[in-house]
TIMI-2910 file (N, C-alpha, C, CB; in pm, 1 decimal, decimal comma, always signed):
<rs>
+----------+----------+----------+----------+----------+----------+----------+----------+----------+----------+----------+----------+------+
!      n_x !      n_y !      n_z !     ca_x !     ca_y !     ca_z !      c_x !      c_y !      c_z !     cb_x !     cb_y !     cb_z ! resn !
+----------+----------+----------+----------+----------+----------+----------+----------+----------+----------+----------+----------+------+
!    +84,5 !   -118,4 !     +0,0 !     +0,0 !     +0,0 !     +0,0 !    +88,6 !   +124,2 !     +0,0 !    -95,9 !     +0,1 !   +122,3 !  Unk !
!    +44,1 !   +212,4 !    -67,6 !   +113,7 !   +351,9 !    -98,2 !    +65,1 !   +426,9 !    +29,2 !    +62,5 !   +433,7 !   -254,4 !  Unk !
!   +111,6 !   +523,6 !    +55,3 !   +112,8 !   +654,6 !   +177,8 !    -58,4 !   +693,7 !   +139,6 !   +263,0 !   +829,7 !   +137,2 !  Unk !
!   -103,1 !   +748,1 !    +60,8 !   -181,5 !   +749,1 !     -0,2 !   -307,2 !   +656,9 !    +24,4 !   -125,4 !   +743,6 !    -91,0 !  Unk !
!   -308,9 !   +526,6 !    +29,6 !   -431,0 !   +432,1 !    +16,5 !   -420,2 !   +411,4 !   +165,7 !   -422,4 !   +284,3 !    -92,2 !  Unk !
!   -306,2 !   +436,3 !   +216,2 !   -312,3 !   +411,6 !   +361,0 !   -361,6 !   +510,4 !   +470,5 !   -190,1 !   +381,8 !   +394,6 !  Unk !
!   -351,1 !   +678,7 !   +348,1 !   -455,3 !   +783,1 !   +460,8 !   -568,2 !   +757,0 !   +428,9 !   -451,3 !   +950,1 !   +457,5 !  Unk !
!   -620,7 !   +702,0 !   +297,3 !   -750,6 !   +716,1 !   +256,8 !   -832,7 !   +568,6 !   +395,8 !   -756,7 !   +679,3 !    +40,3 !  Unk !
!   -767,7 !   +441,9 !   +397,6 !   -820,5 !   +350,3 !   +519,9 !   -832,1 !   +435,7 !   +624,8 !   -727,3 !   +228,0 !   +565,2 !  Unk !
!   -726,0 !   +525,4 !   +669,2 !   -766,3 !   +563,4 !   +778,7 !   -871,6 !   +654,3 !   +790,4 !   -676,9 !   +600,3 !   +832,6 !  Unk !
!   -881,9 !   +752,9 !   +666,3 !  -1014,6 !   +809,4 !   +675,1 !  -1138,5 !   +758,1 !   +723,1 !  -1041,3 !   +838,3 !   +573,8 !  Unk !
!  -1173,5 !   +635,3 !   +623,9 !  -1303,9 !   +567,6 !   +622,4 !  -1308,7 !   +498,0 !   +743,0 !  -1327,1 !   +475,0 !   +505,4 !  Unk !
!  -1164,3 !   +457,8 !   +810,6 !  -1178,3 !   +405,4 !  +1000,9 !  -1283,3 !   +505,4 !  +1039,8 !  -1006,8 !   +434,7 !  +1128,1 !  Unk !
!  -1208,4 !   +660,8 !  +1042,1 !  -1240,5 !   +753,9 !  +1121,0 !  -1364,2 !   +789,6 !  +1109,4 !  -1169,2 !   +846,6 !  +1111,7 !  Unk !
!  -1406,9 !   +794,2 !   +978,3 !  -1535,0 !   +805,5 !   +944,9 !  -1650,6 !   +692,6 !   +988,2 !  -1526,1 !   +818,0 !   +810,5 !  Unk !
!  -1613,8 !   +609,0 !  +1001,3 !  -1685,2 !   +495,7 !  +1018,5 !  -1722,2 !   +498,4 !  +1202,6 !  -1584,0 !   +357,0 !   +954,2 !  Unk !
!  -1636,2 !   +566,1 !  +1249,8 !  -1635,6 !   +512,1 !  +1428,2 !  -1681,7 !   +622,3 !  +1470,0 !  -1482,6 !   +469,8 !  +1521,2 !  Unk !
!  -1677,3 !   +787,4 !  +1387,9 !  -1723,7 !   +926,1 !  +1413,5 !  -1902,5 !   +866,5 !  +1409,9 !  -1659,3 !  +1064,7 !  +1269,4 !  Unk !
!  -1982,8 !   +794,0 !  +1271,7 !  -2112,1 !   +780,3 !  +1239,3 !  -2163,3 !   +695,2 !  +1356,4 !  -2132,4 !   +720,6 !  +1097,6 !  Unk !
!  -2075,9 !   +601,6 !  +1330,6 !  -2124,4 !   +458,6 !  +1421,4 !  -2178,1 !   +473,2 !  +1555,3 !  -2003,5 !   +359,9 !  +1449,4 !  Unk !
!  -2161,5 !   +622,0 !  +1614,7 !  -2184,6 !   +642,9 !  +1750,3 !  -2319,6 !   +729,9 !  +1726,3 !  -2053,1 !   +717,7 !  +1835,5 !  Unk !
!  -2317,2 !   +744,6 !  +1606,4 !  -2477,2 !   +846,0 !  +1580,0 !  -2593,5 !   +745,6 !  +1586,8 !  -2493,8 !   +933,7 !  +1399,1 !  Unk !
!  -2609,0 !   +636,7 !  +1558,4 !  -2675,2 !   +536,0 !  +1476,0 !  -2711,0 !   +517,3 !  +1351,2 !  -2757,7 !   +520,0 !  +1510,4 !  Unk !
!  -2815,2 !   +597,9 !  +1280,0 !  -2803,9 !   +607,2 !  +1137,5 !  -2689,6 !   +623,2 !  +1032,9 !  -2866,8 !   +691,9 !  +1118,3 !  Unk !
!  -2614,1 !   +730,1 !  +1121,9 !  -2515,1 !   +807,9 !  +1035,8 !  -2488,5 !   +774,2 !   +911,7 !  -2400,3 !   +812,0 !  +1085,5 !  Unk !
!  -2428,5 !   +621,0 !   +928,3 !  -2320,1 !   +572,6 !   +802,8 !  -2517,4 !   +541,9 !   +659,2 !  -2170,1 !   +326,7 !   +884,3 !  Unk !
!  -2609,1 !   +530,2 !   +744,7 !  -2693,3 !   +502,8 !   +654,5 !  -2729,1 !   +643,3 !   +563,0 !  -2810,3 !   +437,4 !   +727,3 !  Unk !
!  -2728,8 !   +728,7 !   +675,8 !  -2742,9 !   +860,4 !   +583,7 !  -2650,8 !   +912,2 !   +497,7 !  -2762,6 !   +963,6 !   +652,8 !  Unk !
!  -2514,2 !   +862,9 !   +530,1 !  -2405,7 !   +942,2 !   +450,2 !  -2436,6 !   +873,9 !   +366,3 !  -2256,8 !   +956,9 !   +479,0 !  Unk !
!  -2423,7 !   +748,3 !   +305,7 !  -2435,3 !   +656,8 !   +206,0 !  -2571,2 !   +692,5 !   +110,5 !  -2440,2 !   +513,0 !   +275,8 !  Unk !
!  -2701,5 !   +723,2 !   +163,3 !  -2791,0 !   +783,2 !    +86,8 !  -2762,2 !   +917,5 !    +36,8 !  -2899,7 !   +783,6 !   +150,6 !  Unk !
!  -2720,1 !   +969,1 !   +166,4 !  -2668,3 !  +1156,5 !    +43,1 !  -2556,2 !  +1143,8 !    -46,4 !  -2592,7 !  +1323,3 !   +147,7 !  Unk !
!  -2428,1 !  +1056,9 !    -31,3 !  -2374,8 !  +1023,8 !   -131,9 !  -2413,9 !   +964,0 !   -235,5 !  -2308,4 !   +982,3 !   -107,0 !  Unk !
!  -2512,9 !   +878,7 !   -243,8 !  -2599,5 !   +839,3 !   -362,6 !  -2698,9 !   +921,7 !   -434,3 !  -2668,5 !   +739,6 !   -326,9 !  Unk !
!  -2729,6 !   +953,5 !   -341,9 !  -2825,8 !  +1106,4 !   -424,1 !  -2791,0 !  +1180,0 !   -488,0 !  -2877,6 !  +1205,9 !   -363,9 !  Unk !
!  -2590,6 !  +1219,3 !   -419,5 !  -2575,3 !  +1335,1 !   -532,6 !  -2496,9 !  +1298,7 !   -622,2 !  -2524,5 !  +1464,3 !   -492,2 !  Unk !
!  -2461,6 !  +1144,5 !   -624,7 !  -2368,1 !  +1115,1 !   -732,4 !  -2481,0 !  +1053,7 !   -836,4 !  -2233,1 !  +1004,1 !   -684,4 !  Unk !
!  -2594,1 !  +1021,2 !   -786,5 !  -2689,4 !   +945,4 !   -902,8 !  -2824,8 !  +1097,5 !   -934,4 !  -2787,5 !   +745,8 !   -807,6 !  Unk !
!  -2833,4 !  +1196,2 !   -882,6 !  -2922,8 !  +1281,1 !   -907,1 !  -2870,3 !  +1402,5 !   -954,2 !  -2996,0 !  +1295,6 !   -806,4 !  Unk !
!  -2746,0 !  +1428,4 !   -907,5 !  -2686,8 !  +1567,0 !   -965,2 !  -2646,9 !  +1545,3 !  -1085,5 !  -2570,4 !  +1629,4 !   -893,3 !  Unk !
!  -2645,2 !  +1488,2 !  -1179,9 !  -2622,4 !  +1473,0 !  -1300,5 !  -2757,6 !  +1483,7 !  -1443,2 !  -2556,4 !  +1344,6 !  -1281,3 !  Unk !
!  -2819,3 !  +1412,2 !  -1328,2 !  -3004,9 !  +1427,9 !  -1402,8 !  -3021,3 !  +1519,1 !  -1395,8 !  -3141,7 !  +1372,7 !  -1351,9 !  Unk !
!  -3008,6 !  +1630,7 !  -1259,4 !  -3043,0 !  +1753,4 !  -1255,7 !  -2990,9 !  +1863,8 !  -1337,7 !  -3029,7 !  +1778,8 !  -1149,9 !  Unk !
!  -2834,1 !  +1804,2 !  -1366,8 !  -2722,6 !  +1910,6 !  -1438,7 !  -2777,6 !  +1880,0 !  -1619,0 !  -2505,0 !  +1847,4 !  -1396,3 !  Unk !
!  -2882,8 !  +1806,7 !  -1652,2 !  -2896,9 !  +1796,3 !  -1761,8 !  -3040,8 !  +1841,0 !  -1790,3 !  -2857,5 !  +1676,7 !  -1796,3 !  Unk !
!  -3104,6 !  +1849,6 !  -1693,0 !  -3235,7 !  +1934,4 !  -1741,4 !  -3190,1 !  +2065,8 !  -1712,6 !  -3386,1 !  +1902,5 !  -1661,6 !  Unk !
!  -3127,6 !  +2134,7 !  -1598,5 !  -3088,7 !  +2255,7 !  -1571,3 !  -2993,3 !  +2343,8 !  -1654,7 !  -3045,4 !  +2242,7 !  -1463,5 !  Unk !
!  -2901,0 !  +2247,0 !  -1736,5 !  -2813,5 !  +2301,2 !  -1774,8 !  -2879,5 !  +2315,8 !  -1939,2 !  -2679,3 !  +2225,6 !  -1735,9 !  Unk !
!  -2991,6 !  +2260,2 !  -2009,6 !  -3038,9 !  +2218,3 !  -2118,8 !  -3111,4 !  +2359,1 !  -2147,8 !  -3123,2 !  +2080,3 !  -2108,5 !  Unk !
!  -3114,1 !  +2425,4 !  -2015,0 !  -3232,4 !  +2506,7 !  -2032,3 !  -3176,1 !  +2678,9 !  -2058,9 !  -3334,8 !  +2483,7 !  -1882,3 !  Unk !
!  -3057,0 !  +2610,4 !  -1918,9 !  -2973,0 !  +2763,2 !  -1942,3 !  -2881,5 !  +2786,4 !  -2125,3 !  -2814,9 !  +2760,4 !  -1786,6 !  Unk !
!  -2902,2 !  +2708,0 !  -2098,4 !  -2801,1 !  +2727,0 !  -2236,8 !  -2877,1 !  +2761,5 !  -2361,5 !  -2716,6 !  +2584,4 !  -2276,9 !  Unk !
!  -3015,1 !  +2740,1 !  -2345,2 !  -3106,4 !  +2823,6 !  -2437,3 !  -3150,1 !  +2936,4 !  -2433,3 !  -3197,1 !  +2784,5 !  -2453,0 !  Unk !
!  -3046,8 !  +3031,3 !  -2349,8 !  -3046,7 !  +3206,0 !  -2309,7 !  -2928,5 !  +3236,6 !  -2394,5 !  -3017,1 !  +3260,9 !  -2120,6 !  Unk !
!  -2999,5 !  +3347,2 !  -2520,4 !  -2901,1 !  +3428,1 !  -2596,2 !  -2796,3 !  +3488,1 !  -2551,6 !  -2949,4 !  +3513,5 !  -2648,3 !  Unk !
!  -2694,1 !  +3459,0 !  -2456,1 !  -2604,6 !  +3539,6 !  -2427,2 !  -2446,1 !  +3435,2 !  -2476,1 !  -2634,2 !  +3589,5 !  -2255,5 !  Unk !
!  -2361,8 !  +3500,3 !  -2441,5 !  -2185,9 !  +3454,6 !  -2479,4 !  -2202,3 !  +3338,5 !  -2421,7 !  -2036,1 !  +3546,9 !  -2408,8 !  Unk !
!  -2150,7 !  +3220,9 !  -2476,6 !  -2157,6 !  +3153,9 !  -2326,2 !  -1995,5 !  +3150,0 !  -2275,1 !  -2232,5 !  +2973,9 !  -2331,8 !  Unk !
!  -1871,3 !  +3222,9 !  -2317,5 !  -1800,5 !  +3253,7 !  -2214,1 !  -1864,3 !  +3317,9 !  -2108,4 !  -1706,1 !  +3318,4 !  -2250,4 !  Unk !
!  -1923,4 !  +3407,0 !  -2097,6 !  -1929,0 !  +3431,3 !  -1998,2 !  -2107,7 !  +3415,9 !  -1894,8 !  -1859,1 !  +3553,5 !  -2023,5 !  Unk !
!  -2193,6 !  +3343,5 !  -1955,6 !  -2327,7 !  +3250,3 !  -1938,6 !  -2272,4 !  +3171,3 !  -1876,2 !  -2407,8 !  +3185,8 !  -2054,5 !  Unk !
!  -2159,5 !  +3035,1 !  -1880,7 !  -2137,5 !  +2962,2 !  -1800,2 !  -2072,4 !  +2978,0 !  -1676,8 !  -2100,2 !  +2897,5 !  -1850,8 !  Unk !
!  -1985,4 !  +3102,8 !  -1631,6 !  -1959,6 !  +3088,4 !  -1500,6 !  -2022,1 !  +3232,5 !  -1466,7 !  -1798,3 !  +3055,1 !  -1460,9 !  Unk !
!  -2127,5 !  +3237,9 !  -1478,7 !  -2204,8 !  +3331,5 !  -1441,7 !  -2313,6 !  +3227,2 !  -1364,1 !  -2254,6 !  +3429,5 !  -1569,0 !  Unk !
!  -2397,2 !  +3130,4 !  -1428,7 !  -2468,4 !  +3075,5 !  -1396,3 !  -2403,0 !  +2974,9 !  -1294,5 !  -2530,6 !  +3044,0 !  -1495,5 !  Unk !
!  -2305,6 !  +2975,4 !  -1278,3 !  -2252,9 !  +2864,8 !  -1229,4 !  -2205,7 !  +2916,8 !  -1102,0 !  -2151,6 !  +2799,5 !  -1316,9 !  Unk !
!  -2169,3 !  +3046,4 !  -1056,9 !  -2145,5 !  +3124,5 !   -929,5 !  -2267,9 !  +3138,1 !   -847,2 !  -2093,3 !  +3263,8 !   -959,2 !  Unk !
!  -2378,1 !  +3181,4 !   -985,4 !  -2504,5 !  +3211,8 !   -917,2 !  -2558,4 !  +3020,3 !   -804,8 !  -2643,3 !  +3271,1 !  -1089,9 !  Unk !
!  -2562,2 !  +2988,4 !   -907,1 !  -2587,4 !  +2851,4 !   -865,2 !  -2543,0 !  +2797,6 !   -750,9 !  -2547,6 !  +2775,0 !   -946,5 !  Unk !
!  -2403,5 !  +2837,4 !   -726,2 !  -2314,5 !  +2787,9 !   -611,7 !  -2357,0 !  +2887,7 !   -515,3 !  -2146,6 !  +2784,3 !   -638,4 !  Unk !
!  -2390,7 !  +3022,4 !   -508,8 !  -2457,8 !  +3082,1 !   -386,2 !  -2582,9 !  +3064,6 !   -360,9 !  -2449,7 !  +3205,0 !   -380,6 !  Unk !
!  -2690,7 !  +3035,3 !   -455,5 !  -2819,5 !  +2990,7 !   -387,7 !  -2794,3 !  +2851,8 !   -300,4 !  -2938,4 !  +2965,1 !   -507,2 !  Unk !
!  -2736,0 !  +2771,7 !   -401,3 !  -2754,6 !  +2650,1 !   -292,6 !  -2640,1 !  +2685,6 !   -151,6 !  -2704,7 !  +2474,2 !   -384,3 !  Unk !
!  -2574,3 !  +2729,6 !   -138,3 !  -2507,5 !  +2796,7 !    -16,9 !  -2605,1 !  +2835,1 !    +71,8 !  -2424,4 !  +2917,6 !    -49,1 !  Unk !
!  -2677,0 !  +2970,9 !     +5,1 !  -2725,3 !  +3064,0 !   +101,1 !  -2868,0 !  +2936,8 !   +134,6 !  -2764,8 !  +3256,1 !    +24,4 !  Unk !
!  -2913,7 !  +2858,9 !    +47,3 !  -3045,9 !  +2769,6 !    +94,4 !  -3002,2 !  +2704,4 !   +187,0 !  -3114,3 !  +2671,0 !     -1,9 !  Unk !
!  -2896,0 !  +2576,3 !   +137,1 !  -2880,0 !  +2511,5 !   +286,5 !  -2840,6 !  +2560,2 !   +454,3 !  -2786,5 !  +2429,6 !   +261,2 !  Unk !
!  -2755,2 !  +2697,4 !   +401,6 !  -2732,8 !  +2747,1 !   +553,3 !  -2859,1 !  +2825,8 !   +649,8 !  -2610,1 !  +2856,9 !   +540,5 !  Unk !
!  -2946,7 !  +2896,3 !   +521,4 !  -3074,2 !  +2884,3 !   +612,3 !  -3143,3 !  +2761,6 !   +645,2 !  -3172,0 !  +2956,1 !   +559,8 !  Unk !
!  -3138,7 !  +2700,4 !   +597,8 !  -3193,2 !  +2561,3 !   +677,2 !  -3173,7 !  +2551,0 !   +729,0 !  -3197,5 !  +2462,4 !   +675,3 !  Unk !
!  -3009,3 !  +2474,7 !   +743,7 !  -2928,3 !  +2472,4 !   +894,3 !  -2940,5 !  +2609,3 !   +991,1 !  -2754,2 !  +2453,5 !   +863,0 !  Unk !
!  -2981,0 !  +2714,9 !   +996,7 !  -3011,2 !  +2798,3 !  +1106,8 !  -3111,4 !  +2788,1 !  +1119,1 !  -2986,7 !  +2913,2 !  +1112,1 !  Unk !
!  -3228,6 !  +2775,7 !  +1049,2 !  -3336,7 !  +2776,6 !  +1076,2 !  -3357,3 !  +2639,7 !  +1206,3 !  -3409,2 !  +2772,3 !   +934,8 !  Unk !
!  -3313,9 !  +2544,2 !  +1162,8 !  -3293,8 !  +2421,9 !  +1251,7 !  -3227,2 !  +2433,6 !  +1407,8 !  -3201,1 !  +2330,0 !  +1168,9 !  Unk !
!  -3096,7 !  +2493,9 !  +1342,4 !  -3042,9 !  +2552,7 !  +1488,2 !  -3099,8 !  +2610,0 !  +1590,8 !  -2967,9 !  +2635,6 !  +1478,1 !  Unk !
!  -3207,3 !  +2712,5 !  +1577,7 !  -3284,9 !  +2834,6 !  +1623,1 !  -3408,1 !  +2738,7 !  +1686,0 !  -3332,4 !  +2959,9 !  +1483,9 !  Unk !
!  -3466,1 !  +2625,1 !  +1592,0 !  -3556,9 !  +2570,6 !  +1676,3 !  -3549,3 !  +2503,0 !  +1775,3 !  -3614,2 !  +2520,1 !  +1632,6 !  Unk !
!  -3422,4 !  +2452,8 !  +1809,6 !  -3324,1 !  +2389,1 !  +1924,1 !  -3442,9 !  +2245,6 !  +1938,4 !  -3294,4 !  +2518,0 !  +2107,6 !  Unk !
!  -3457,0 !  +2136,3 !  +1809,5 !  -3547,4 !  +2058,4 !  +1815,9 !  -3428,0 !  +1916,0 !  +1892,1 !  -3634,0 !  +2046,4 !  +1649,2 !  Unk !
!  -3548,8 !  +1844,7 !  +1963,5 !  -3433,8 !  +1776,5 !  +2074,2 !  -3363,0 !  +1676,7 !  +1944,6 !  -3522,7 !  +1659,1 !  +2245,8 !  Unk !
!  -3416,3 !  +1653,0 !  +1861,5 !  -3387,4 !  +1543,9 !  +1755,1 !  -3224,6 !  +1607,4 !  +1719,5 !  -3521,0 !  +1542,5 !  +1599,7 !  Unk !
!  -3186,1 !  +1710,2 !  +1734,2 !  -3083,1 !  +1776,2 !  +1652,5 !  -2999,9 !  +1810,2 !  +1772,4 !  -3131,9 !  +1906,8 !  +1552,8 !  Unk !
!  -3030,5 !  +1825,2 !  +1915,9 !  -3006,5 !  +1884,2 !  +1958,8 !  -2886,3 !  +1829,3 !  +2050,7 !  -3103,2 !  +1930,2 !  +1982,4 !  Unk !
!  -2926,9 !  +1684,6 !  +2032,3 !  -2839,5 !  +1571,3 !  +2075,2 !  -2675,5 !  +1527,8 !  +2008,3 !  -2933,7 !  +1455,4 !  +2049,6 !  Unk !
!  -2712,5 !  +1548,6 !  +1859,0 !  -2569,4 !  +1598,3 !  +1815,5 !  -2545,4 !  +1681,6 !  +1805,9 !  -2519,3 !  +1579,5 !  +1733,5 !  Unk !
!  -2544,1 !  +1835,4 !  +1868,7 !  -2497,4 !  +1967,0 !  +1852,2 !  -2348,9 !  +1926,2 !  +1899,1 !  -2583,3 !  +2090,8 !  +1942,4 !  Unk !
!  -2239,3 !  +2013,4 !  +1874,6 !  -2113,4 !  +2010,7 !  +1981,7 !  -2129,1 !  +2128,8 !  +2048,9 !  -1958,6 !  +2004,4 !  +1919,7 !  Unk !
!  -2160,8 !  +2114,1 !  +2178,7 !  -2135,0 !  +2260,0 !  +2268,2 !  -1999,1 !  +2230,6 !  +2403,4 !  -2324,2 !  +2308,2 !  +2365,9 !  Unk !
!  -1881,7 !  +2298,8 !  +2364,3 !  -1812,1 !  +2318,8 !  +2484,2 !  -1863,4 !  +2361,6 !  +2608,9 !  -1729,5 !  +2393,5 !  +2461,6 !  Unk !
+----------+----------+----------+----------+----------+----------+----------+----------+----------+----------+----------+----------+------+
</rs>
């Protein structure tokens, strides 16, 4: 084994013994990793099918749309996650980290 395949085992240890104490965890990571490796692609082909039928350059259409894109879904999920935070629901409240 290379230096390399040998941080990547230790990752998935670490990862594995960080979830394992959640209960679901490793089930959820494994579904959101499937979701976005099997849905973000479906999505990038109706979404992207559509933008690209706007008359503009597309030098500069594609990382225009593509900044925009990267701050909505930013600014969406972090209101979620505050919104969640703020309701202090006990379901969430159990894995918070508070010193």
């Amino acid at each position: 084994m290379t230096a390399s395949t040998v941080g990547i085992y230790e990752t998935i240890a670490y990862e594995q013994r960080k979830y394992k104490s959640k209960g679901f965890g490793n089930f959820f990571a494994m579904l959101l990793t499937f979701a976005f490796f099997y849905y973000a692609p479906e999505v990038g082909k109706v979404f992207w099918a559509n933008v690209l039928t706007i008359d503009m350059d597309i030098r500069f259409l594609v990382p225009l749309v593509t900044f925009l894109q990267a701050i909505f879904v930013h600014l969406t999920l972090n209101s979620i996650i505050g919104i969640i935070y703020c309701l202090e629901w006990p379901f969430f409240e159990k894995y918070k980290i508070s010193k």
